[in-house]
N, C-alpha and C positions, 0 to 999 in steps of 0.2 A: 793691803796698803799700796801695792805696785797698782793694782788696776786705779786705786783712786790717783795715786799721781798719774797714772798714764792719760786719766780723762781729762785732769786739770794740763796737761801737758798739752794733748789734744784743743779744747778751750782756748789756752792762748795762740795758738796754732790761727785758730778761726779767725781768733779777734786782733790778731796781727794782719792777716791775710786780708780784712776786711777794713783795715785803717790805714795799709799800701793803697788799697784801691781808691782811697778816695783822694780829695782834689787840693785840700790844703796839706804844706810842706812841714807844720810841727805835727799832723795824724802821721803822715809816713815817714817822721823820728820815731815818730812812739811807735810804729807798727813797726817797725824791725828792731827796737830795744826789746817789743814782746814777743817776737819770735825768737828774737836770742835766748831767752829766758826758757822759753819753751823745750829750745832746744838742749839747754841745760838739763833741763826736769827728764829730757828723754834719756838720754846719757846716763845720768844717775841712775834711771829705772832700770834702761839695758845691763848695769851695771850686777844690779839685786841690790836690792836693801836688808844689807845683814845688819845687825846691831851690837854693839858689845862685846865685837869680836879686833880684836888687834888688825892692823892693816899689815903686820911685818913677821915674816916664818920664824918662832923661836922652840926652844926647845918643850915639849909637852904640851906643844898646842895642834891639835888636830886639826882643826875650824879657824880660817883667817878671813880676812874681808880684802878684796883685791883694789890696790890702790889706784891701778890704771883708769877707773872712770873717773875718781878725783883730781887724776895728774889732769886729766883732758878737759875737764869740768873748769880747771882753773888757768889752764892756756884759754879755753872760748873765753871765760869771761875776759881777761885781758884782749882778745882780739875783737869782743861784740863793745867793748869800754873803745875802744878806737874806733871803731866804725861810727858806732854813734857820735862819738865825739867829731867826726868829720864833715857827719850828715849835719849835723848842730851848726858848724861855723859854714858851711854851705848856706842852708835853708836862710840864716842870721846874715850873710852876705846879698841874697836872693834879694831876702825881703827888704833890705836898705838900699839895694839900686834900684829894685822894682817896684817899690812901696806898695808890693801887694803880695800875698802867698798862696794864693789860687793857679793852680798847675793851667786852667782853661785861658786866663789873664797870659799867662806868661808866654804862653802858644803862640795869642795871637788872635787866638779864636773869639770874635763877640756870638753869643747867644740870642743878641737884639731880635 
């Protein structure tokens, strides 16, 4: 189960890294909401994926599931929920003074 989340972790890794590159400003919202994700998915993997086992040491329990990937899985989320939310009123600001969202446009740069 870890190696398949670690490929699909990987995956979005890609398909993040490949929608920063490119030239309109909603692909490079969405390419770093998907690497946050990703990055989520690794954190849990580093974590282990144990199941069915309590998160908290009680007494006659040998076998616990360590809550530290969960605590930090859900600080990213709240920090990747701001980021995005930033790049969102950015790009939404962009595109209403510049009434274009092409990163080449905004440059300066014609392709003519």
């Amino acid at each position: 189960m870890e190696i398949i989340i670690s490929i699909l972790a990987g995956l979005l890794f890609a398909v993040g890294v490949y929608n920063i590159l490119q030239k309109q400003l909603l692909r490079i919202a969405i390419g770093t909401g998907l690497i946050s994700h990703a990055a989520h998915l690794f954190i849990l993997t580093m974590g282990k994926l144990k199941r069915g086992q309590p998160p908290i040491i009680q007494d006659g329990i040998t076998q616990y599931t360590d809550p530290l990937p969960q605590a930090l899985i859900l600080t990213s989320i709240v920090i990747s929920f701001g980021v995005t939310s930033v790049i969102l009123v950015l790009a939404y600001r962009t595109i209403n003074e510049n009434e274009t969202d092409n990163i080449e446009e905004l440059r300066g740069n014609d392709n003519d």
